[in-house]
N, C-alpha and C positions, 0 to 999 in steps of 0.2 A: 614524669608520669609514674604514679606507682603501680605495683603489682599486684596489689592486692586491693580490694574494696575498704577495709577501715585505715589503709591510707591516705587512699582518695579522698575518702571522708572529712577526715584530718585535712586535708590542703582545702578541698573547698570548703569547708565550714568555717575556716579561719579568711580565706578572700572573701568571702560573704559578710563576714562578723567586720570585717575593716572596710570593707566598700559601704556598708549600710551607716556604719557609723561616721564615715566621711559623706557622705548625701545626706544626712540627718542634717548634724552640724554645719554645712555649708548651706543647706537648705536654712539654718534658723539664722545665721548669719545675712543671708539674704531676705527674711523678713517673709519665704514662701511659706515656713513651717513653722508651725507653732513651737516656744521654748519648751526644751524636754531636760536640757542641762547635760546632754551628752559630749563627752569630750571629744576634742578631732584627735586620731590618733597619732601616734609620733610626734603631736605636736603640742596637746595641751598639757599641765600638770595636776591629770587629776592621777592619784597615788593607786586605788586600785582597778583602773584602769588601764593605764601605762601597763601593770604588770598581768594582767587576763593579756595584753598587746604582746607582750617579751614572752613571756609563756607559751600562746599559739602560736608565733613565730620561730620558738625554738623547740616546737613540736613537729612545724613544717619541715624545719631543716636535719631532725633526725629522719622522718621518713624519707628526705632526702639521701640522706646521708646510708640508710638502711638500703634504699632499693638502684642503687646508683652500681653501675658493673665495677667489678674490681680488674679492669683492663689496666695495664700501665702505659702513657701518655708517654709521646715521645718529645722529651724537656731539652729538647736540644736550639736553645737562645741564644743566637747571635752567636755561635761558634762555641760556646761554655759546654760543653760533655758534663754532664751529670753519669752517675749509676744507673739511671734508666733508661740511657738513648740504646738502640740498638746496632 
């Protein structure tokens, strides 16, 4: 969840933009929807598609990455002591 409203923005406008284009394509696949030529994502090879796909993807995971607490996680696996176990 982000903190702010043009992150929000940012995560749902990019699950919207990959769910509509997966219900497109599966729909034309199915013969429910008329051919529009839109690609499934992650999975077809159209060129600038794929990368609008990688793009908004690596937009989500900066907002991610931005609003995410900077708590330190206690990484104590199977017995291994790291610098951050307490």
């Amino acid at each position: 969840m982000s903190h702010n409203a043009s992150g929000a923005l940012i995560c749902y406008g990019t699950a919207f933009m990959i769910s509509s284009q997966v219900i497109m394509n599966i729909g034309m696949c199915l013969k429910l929807l008329p051919c529009l030529g839109i690609t499934l994502p992650f999975i077809s090879a159209g060129g600038s598609a794929n990368l609008c796909i990688y793009l908004a993807v690596g937009l989500v995971m900066s907002v991610y990455r931005f609003n995410r607490e900077n708590s330190l996680e206690n990484l104590n696996l199977y017995g291994v002591l790291t610098p951050f176990t307490e």
